[in-house]
MDTraj code that builds the backbone (N, CA, C; nanometers):
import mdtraj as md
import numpy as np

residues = "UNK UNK UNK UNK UNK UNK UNK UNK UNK UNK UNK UNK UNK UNK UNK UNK UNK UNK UNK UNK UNK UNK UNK UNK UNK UNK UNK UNK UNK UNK UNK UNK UNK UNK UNK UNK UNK UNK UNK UNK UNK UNK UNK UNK UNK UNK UNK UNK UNK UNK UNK UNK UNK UNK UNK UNK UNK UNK UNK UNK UNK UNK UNK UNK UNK UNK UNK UNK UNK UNK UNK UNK UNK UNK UNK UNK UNK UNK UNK UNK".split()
xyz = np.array([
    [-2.7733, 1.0696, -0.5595],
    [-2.7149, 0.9777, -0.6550],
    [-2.5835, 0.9204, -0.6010],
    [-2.4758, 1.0128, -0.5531],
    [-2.4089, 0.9618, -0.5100],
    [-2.4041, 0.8796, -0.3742],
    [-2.4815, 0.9052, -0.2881],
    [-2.4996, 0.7991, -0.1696],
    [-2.5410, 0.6927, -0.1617],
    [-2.5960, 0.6974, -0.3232],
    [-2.7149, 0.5434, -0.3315],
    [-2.5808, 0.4834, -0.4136],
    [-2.4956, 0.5322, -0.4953],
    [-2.3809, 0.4670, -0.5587],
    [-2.2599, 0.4086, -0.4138],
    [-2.2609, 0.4758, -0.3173],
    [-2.1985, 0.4721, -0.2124],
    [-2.2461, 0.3587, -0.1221],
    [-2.3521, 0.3446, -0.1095],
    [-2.4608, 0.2195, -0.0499],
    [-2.4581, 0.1393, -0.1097],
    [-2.4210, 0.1323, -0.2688],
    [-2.4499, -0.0093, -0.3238],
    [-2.2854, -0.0915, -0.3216],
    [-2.2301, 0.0115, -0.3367],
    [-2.0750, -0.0556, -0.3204],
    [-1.9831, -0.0913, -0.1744],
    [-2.0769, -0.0551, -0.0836],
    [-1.9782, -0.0608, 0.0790],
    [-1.9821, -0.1916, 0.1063],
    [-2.1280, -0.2989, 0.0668],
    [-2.0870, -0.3938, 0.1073],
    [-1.9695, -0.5059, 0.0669],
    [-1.9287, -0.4787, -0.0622],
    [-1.8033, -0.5113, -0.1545],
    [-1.6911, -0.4853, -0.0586],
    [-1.6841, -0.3229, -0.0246],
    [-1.5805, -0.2748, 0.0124],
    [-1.5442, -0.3581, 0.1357],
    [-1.6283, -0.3516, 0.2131],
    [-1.6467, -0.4258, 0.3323],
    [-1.5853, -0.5690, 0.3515],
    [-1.6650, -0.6488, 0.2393],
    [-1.6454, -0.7876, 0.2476],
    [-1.4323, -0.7941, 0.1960],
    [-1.4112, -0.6205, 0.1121],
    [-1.2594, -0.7066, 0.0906],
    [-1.1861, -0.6603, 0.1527],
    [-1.2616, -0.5772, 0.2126],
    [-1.1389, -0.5060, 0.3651],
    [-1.1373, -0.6155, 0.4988],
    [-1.2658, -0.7336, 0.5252],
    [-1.2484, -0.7865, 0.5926],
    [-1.1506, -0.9137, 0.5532],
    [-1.1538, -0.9833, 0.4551],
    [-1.0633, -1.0681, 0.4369],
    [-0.9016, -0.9908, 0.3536],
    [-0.8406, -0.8825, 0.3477],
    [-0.7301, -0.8181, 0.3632],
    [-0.6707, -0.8551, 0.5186],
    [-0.7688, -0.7716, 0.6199],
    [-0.7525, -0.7737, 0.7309],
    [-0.7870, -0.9260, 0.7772],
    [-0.8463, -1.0521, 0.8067],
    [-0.7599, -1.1354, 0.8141],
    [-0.6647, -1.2218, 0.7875],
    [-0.6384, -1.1790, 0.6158],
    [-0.5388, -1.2402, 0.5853],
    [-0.3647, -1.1885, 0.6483],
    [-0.3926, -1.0348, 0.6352],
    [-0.3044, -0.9658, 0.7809],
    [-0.2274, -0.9749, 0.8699],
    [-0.3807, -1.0626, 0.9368],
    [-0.3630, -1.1159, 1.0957],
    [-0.3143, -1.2254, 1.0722],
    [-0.3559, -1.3336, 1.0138],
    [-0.2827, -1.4410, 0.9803],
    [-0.1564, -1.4656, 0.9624],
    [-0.0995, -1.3996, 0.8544],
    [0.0194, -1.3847, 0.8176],
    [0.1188, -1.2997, 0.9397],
    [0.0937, -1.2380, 1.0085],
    [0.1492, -1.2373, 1.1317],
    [0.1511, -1.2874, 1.2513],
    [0.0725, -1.4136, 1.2346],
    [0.1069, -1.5271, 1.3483],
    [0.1994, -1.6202, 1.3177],
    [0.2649, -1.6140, 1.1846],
    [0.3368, -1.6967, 1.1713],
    [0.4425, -1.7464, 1.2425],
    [0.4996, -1.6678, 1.3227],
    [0.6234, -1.6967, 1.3531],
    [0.5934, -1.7607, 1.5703],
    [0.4820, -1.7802, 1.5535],
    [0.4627, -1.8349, 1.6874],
    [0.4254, -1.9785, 1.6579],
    [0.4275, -2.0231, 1.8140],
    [0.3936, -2.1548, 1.8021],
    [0.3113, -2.2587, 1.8739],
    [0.2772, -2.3209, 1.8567],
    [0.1577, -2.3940, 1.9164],
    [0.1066, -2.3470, 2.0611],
    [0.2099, -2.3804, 2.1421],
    [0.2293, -2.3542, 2.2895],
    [0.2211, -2.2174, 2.3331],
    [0.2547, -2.1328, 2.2408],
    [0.2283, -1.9766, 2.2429],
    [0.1034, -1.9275, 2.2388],
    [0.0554, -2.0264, 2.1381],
    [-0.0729, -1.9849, 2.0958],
    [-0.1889, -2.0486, 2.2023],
    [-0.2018, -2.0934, 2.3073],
    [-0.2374, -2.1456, 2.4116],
    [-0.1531, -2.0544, 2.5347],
    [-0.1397, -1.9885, 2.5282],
    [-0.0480, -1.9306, 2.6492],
    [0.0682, -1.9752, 2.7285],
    [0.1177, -2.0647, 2.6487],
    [0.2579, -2.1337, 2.6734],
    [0.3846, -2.0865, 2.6389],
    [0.4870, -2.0931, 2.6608],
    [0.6379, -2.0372, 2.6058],
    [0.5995, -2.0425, 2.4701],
    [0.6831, -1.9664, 2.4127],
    [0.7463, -1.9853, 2.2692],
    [0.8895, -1.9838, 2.2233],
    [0.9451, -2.0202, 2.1558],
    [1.1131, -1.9930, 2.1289],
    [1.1582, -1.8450, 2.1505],
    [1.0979, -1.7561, 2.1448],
    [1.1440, -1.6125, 2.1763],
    [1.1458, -1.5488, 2.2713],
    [1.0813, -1.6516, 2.3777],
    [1.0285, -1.5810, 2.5260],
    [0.9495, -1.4369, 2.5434],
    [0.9492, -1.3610, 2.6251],
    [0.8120, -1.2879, 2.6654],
    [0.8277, -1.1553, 2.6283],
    [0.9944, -1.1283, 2.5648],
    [1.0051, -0.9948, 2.5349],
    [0.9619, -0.9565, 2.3819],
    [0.9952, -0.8109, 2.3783],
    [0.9780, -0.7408, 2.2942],
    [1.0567, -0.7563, 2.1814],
    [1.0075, -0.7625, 2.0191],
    [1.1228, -0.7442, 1.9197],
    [1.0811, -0.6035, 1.8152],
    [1.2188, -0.5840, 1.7646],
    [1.1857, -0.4693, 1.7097],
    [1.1461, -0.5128, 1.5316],
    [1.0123, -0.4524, 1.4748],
    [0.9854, -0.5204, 1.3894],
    [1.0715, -0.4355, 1.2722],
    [1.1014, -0.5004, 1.1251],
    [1.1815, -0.4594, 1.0792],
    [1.1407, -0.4746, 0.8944],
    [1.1398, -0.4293, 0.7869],
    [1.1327, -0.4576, 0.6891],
    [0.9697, -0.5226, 0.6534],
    [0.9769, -0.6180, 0.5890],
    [0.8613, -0.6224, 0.5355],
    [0.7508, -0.6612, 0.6586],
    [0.8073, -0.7264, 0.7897],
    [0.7287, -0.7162, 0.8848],
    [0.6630, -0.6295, 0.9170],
    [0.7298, -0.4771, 0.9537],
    [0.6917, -0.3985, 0.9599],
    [0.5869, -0.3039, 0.8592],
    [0.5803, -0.2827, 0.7244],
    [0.5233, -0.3015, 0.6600],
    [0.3687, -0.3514, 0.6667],
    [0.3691, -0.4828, 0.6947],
    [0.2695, -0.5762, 0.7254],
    [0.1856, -0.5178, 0.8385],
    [0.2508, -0.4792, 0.9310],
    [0.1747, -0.4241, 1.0610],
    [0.1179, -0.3048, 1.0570],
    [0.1898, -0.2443, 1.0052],
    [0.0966, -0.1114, 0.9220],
    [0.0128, -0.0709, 0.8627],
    [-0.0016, -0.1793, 0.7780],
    [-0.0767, -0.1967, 0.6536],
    [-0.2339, -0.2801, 0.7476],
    [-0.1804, -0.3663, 0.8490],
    [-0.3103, -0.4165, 0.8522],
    [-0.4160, -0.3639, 0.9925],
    [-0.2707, -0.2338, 1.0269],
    [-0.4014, -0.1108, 1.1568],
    [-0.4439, -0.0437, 1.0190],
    [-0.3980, -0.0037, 0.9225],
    [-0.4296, 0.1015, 0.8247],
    [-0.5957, 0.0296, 0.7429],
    [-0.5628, -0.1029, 0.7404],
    [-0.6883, -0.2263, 0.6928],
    [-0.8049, -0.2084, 0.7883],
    [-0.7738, -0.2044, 0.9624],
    [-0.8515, -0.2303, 1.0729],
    [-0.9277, -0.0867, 1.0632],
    [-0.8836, -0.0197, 1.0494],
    [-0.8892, 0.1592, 1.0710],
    [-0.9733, 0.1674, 0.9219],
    [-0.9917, 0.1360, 0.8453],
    [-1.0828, 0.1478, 0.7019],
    [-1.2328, 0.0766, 0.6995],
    [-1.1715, -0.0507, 0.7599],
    [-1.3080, -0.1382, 0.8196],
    [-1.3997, -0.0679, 0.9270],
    [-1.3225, -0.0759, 1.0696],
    [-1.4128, 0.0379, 1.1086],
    [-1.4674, 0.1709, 1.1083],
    [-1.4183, 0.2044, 1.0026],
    [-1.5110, 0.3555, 0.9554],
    [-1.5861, 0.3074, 0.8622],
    [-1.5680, 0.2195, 0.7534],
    [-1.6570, 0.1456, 0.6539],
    [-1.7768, 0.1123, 0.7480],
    [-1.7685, 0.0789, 0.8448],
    [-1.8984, -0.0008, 0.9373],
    [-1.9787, 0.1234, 1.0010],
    [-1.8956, 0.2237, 1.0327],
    [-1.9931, 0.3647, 1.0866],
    [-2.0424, 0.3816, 1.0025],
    [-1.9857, 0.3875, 0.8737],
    [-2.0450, 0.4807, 0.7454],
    [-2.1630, 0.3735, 0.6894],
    [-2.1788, 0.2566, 0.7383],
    [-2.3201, 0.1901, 0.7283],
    [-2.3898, 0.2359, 0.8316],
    [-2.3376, 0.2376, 0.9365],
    [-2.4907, 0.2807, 1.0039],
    [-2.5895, 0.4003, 0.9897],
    [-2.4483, 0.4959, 0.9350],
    [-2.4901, 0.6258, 0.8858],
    [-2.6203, 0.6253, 0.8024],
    [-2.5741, 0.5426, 0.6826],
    [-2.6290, 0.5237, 0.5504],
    [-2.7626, 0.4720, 0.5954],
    [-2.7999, 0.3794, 0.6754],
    [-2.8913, 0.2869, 0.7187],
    [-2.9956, 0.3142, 0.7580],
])
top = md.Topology()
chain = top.add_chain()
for i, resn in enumerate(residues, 1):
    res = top.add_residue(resn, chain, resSeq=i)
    for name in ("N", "CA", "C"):
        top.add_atom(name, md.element.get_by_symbol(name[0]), res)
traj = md.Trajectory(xyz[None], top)
């Protein structure tokens, strides 16, 4: 009973863990820019920044999103 309740709801789960996770990703490209995004300079050049506050946050939240999705996807094949 419970696996067939578990099977009927993963694909839900699935479909809102995948758009969490790219809304995520999205929202952390913001701060680049065209030319970056093509492999060109960007205003910040090539180093490292330290992320801070709600950035940080954000980045967490969306390995913690990535990391739910792919076990959601084992646990279909399981089921399958």
């Amino acid at each position: 009973m419970q696996m067939q309740l578990v099977a009927t709801l993963l694909p839900y789960v699935q479909v809102t863990l995948a758009i969490l996770l790219g809304a995520g990703i999205i929202l952390q490209q913001t701060g680049t820019t065209v030319g970056g995004a093509f492999g060109g300079s960007d205003n910040f050049g090539s180093g490292f920044h330290t992320r801070r506050g709600a950035e940080r946050i954000l980045f967490n939240a969306t390995i913690v999103i990535a990391i739910l999705f792919v076990l959601s996807a084992f646990l279909k094949l399981i089921l399958k």
